[in-house]
C-alpha positions as a printed Julia matrix, in Angstrom:
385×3 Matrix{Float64}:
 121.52  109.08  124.06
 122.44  110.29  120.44
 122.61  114.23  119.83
 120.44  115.61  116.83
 123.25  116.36  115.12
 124.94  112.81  115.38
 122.05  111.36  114.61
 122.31  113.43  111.11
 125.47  113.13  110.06
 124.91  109.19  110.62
 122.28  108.95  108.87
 123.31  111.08  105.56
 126.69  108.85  105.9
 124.76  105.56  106.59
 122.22  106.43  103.44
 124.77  107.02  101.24
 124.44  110.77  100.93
 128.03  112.1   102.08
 129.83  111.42   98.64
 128.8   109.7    95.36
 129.45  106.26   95.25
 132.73  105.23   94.32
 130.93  102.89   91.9
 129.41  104.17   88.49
 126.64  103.16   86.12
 125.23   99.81   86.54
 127.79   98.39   88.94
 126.78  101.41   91.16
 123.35  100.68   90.75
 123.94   97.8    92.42
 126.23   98.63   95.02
 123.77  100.93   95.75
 120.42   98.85   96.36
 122.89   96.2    98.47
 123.53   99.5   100.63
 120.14  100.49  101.18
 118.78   96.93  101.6
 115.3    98.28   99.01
 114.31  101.12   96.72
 111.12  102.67   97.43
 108.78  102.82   94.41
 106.16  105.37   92.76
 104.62  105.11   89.23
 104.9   108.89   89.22
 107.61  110.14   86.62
 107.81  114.18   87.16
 111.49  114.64   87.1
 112.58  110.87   87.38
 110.27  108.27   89.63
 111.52  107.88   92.99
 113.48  105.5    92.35
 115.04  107.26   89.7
 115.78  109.82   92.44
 116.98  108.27   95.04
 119.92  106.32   92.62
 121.06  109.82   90.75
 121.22  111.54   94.22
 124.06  109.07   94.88
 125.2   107.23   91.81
 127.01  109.04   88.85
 126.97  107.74   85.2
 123.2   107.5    85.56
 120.17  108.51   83.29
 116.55  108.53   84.12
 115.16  104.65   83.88
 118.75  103.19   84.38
 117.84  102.28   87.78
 115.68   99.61   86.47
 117.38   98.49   83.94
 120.66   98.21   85.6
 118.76   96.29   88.08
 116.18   93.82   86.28
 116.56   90.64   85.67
 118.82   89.16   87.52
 119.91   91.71   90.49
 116.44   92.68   92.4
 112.81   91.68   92.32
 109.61   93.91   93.51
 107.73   92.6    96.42
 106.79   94.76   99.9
 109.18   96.1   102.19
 108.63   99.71  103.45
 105.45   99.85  101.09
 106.28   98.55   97.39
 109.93   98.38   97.14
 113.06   97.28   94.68
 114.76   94.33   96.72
 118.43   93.18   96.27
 118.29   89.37   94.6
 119.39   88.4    98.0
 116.08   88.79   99.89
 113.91   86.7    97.04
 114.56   83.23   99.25
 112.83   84.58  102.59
 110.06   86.11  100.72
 109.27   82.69   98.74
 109.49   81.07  102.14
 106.73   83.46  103.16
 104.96   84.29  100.39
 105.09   87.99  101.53
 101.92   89.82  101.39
 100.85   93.52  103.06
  97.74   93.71  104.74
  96.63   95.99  102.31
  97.5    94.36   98.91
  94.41   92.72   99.78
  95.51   89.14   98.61
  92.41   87.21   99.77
  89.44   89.45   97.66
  91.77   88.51   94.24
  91.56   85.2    95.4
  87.83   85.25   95.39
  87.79   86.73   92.13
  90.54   84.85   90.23
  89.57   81.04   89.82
  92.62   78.01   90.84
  92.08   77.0    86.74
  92.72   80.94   85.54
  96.18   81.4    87.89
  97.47   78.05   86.44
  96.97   78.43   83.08
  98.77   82.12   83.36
 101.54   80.85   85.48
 101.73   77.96   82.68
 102.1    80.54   79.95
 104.46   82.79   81.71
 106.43   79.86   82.03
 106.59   78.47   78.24
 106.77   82.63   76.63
 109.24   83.39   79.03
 109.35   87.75   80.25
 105.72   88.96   79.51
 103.58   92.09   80.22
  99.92   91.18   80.98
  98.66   92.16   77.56
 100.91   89.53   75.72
  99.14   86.82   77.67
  95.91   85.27   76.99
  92.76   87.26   77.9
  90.76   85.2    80.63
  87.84   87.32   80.93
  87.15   90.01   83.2
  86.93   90.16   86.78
  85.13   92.29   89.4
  88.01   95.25   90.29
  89.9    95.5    93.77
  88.21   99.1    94.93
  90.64  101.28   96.61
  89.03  104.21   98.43
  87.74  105.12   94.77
  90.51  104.22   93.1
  89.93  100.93   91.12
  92.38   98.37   89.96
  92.49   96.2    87.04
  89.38   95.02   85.79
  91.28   91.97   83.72
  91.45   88.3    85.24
  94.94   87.7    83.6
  96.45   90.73   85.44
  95.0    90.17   88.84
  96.38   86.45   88.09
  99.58   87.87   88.25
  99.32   90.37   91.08
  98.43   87.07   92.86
 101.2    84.92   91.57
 103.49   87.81   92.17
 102.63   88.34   95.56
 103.22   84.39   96.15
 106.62   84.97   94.82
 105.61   82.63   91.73
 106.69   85.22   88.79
 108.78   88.04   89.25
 108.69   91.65   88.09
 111.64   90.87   85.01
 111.71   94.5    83.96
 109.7    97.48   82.06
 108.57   97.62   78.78
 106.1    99.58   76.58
 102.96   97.78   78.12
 104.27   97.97   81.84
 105.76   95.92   83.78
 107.34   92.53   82.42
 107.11   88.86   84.76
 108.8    85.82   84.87
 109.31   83.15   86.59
 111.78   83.17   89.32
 114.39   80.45   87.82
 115.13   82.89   84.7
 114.67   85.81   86.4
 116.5    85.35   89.63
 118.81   82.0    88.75
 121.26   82.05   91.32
 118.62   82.74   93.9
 115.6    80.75   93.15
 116.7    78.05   94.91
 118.78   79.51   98.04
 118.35   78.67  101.07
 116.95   81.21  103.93
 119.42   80.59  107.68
 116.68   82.51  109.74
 113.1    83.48  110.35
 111.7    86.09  107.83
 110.96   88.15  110.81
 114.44   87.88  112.79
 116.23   88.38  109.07
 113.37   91.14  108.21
 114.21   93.44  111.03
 117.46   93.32  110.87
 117.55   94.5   107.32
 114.75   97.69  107.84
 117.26   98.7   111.0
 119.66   98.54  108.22
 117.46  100.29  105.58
 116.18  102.78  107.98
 119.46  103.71  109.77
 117.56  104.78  112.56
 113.93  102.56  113.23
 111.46  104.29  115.06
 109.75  101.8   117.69
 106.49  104.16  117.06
 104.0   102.95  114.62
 104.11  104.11  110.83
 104.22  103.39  107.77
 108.48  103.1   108.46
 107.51   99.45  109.83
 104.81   98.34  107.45
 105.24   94.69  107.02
 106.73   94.51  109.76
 104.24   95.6   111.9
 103.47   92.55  113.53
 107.37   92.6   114.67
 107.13   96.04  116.21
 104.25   94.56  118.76
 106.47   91.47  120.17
 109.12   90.58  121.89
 111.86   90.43  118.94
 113.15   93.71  118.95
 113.84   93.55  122.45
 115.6    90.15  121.91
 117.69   91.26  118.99
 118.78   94.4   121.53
 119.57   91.98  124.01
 121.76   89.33  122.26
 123.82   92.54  121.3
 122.27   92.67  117.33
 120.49   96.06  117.55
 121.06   98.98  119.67
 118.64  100.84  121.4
 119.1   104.48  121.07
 117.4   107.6   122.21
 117.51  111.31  120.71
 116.98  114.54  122.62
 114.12  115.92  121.63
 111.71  113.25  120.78
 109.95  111.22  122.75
 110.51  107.84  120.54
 113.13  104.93  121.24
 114.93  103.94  118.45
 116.65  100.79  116.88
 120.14  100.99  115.09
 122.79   98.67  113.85
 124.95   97.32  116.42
 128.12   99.58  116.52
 126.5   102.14  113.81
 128.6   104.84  115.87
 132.06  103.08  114.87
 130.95  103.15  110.94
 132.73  105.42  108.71
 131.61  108.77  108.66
 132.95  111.06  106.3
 132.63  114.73  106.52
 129.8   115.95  103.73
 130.8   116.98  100.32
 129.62  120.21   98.29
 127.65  118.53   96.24
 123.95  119.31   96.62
 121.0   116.62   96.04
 117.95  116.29   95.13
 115.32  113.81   96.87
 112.93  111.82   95.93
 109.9   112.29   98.23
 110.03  108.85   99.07
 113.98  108.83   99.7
 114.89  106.64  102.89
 116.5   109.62  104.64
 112.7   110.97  104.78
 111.14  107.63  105.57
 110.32  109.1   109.39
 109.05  112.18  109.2
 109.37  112.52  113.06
 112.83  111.89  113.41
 113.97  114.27  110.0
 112.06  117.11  112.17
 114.7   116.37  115.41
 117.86  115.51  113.32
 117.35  117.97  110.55
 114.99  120.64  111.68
 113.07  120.34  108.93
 109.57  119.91  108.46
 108.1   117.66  105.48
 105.21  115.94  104.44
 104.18  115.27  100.39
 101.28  116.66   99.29
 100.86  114.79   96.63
  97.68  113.4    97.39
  96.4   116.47   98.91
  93.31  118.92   97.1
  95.53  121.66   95.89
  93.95  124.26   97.83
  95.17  121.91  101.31
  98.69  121.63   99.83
 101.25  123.8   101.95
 104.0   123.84   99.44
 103.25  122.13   95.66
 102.07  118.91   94.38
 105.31  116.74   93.8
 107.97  118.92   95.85
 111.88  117.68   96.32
 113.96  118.44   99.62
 117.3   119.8    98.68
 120.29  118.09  100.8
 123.28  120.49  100.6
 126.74  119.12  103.08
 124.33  117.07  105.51
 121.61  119.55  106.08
 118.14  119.53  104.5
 118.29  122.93  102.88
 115.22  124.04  100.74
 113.51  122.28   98.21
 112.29  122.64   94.64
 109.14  121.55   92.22
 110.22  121.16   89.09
 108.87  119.41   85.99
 110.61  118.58   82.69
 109.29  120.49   79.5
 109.85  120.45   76.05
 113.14  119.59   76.56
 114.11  122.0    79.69
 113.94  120.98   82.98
 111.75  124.02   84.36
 111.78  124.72   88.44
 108.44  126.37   89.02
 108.81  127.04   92.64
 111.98  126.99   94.79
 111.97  127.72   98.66
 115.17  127.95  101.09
 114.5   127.03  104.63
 114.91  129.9   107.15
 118.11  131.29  107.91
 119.5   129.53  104.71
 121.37  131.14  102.14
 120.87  128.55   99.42
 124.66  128.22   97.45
 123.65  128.72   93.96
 126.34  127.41   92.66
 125.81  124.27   94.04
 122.01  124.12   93.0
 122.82  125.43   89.43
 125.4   121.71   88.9
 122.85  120.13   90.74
 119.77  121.13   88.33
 122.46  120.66   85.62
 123.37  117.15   86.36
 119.36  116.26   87.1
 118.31  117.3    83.42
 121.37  116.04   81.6
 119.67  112.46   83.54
 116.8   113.57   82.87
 117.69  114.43   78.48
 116.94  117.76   78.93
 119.15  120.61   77.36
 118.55  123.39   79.51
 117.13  124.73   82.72
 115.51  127.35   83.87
 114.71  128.59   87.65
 113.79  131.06   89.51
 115.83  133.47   90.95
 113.61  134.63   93.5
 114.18  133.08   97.12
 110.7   132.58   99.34
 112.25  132.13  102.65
 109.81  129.98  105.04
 106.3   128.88  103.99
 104.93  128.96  100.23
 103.13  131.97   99.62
């Protein structure tokens, strides 16, 4: 049995949100995605991406995009984790053995659309130019798009070539450039791990490292398991509890078992600082939206993809994390060079330190190159109104 408020203050310590890293720039960077095992990512860039997010909450010496380029080549790779993730270099050799693909991505329809000849000749190209976005390759046509509830993908047979060969671990995200995303293939990209060896079972070695990721793993369904989900259903977790690698662990207050890391209450936890974060909405701490109600009290979904008129708070809204507690949280956008909060909220019975959110919103726009900032004073204590 683990007490809410254990289960907090190890999870803000295990997550890396007690103290900035004692590691700066681009060598915190990567201290930081070997510490969270993956990065989640978003495309959308409001105040920073998530990923963006999730590094300056813990990582000083930091601007917006350094995440990435810190990171790529050489240090992580993109593939799924929990949902489309940043990986540490280290993980590449069990997803080549596997060939790692979500349900979702959908791998077999691009298959039917992309012909054997068209993925060769890309992955032939890729290979002689060396780090290219799709529109430096050679046009192959077009192809019938991947339809996504509406949404519709690329419509270009040389991109969905590489979604494919980048799903079978054939070419690597490499970096960002003006035209998206740059791939190559895994022996310039990732050199010291193209070849490695995996010592275990993608699935034995893949739950281990979401325990690690998540802190806390939920044995409910959600999206905190995603490719995984075939592991929640059998016997492995259960094994891994029994040869003493996970613990099982229940909290007061919620009906759900949990998996942690074997000995996680023996880890270091130091006492919060002052310093007060902002989250990503896609931050790790927030991955379970069940368990941050019963260890933090707080209530949060992203509305993002809600009709504005169904959205409870705003449209890309940040928790606030202030000495271990979820404390408020803030939509804010960067304009014409000031980083403008539109709408800040304080949970109940908070008095928000403004101190602490003024250095806060100061640090996020000097990351973010903006000069100034300007909030509102007002406090809205509960709901939006």
């Amino acid at each position: 049995m683990l007490p809410p408020d254990e289960a907090r203050r190890f999870l803000v310590a295990h997550l890396g949100l007690s103290r900035p890293f004692p590691l700066q720039g681009a060598r915190g960077a990567r201290a930081l995605l070997k510490t969270l095992r993956c990065i989640q990512l978003d495309p959308l860039d409001v105040i920073g991406t998530n990923a963006d997010l999730v590094a300056l909450a813990r990582v000083d010496g930091l601007a917006r995009g350094d995440v990435y380029r810190h990171l790529l080549p050489g240090h992580a790779f993109e593939h799924f984790a929990k949902e489309r993730c940043l990986l540490p270099a280290s993980a590449f050799p069990y997803y080549r053995e596997r060939a790692a693909q979500a349900p979702w991505w959908r791998l077999e329809e691009r298959l039917k659309r992309v012909p054997e000849a068209v993925l060769h000749a890309v992955l032939e190209e890729v290979m002689a130019r060396g780090r290219s976005s799709p529109r430096e390759l050679k046009d192959h046509g077009a192809v019938v798009p991947i339809d996504w509830s509406g949404w519709k993908g690329t419509a270009r047979a040389t991109a969905m070539a590489l979604e494919i060969l980048w799903t079978r671990c054939q070419v690597v995200v490499c970096g960002r450039g003006p035209g998206g995303k740059l791939y190559d293939v895994p022996h310039r990209a990732l050199p010291r791990m193209a070849e490695a060896r995996v010592t275990q079972t993608f699935e034995r070695w893949g739950l281990t490292e979401r325990v690690e990721a998540a802190g806390l793993l939920s044995r409910a369904s959600g999206p905190h398991w995603s490719t995984l989900t075939e592991v929640r259903t059998s016997s492995l977790p259960d094994t891994l509890v029994d040869e003493g690698v996970l613990e099982a662990v229940s909290i007061p207050g919620s009906p759900r078992r949990y998996l942690a890391p074997v000995g996680f209450r023996e880890r270091d936890q130091p006492e919060p600082d002052a310093r007060m974060r902002i989250l990503g909405p896609l931050d790790p701490v927030l991955w379970d939206r069940e368990l941050v109600r019963v260890a933090f009290g707080f209530d949060y979904t992203w509305e993002v993809y809600k009709p504005a008129a169904q959205r409870e708070w705003g449209w890309y809204v940040c928790p606030l994390l202030h000495r271990g507690k979820l404390v408020g949280r803030l939509e804010a956008r960067v304009r014409d060079g000031v980083l403008q909060v539109d709408n800040l909220w304080r949970e109940k019975g908070v008095k928000l330190d403004d101190a602490a959110l003024d250095e806060a919103l100061a640090r996020h726009a000097a990351a973010c190159g903006a000069e100034a900032v300007s909030r509102p004073r007002a406090r809205v204590t509960g709901r939006a109104s």
